[in-house]
N, C-alpha and C positions, 0 to 999 in steps of 0.2 A: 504494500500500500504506500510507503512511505517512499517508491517508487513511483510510482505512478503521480502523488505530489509533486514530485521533483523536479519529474518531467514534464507537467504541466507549466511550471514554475520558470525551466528553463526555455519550453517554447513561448512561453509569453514575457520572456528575457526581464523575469521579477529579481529581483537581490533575496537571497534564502539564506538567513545565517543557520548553519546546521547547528542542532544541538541534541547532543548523544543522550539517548534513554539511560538511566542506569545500566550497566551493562553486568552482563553475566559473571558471577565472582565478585561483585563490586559490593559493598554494604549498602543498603537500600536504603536513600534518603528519608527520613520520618516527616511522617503526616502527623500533624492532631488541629482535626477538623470538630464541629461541633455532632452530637449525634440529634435526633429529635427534640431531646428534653432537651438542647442547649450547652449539654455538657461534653467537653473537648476529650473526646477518644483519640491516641496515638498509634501511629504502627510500635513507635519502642515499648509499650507498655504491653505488646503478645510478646517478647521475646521470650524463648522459649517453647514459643509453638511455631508450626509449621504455616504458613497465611500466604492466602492467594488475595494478590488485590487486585480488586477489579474497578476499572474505572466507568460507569456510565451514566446514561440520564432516561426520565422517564419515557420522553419522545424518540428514544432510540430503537427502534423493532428489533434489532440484533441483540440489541445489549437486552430490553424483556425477554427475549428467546431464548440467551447463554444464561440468565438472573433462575427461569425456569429449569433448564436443563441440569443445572450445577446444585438443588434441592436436595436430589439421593446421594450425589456425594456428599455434601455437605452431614448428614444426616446420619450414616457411615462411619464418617470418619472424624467428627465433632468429638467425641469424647475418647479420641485416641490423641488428641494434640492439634485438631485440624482446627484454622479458624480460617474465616472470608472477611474482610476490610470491602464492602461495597462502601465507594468513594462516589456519591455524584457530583455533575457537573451542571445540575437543574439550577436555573437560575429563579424558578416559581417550585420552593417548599412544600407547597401543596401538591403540586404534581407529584413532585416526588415521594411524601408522603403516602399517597394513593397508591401511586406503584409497587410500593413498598406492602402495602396490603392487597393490593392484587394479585398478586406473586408471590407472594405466600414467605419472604424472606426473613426470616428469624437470628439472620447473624447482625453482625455489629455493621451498622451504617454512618456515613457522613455526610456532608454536603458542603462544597466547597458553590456559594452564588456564583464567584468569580471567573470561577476557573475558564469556561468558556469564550471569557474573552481576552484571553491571552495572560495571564497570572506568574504567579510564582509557581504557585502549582504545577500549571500545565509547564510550563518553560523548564523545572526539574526535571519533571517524567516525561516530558516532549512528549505530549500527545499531542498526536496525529490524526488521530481516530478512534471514537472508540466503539465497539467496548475494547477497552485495553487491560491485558490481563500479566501481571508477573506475580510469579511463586517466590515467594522468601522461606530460605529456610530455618530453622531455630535459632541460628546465631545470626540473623536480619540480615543474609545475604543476597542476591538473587540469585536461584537457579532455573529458573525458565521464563520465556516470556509470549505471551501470544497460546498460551496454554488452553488446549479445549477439555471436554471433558475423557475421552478415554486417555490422551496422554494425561491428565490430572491422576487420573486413578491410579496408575500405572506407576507415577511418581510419588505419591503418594504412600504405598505399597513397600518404597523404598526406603522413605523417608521418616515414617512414621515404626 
């Protein structure tokens, strides 16, 4: 994908300053965004579990699809060590809210308003697109990124 940006980017002769996702092996830059009640959840405050964060928002079809899909896992593998950081990038609470309850997601959520329009946030984890997905492992590192659900399990399996 972040090809295909690129490319667009350079036939329409834009200036793209690159900037690198956290990359694999790297310690995973910490979030503490607010959760529903207002109160600041961080990615350093799992450490010691295994966390898949996933970046999306309510308006995103893909991201409600992988939010669904990633349920049985979650469900699985939750009281082995496993946790999900759903990070959105809903800029309307309420939406995101709602989705949250549509989707039936029961792990720790956040919501960054900003992020969407170009932030701290998104500028760390360079998102591109999302939903965007990286695995942190118990010592807050990345080991995968773009992770769906049968490699999740799989890794998982390993990890856990």
């Amino acid at each position: 994908m972040k090809k295909f940006f690129s490319a667009i980017a350079f036939t329409l002769g834009l200036n793209v300053l690159a900037i690198a996702q956290p990359s694999i092996g790297s310690i995973a830059p910490d979030i503490a965004l607010p959760n529903a009640k207002g109160v600041v959840t961080s990615l350093s405050s799992l450490k010691g579990k295994v966390v898949l964060i996933d970046f999306w928002a309510s308006w995103c079809g893909p991201c409600r699809i992988n939010n669904r899909a990633i349920i049985p896992v979650y469900k699985k593998y939750s009281s082995k060590g496993f946790e999900i950081l759903s990070v959105s990038i809903d800029a309307n609470p309420a939406s995101w809210l709602k989705a949250i309850e549509q989707d039936k997601m029961d792990w720790k959520q956040v919501i960054d308003t900003q992020a969407a329009y170009g932030n701290e946030l998104s500028k760390t984890w360079d998102l591109q697109y999302i939903p965007s997905t990286f695995l942190i492992n118990k010592e807050g590192k990345v080991v995968a990124q773009g992770v769906e659900k049968k490699e999740l399990e799989k890794l998982l399996i390993k990890m856990l």
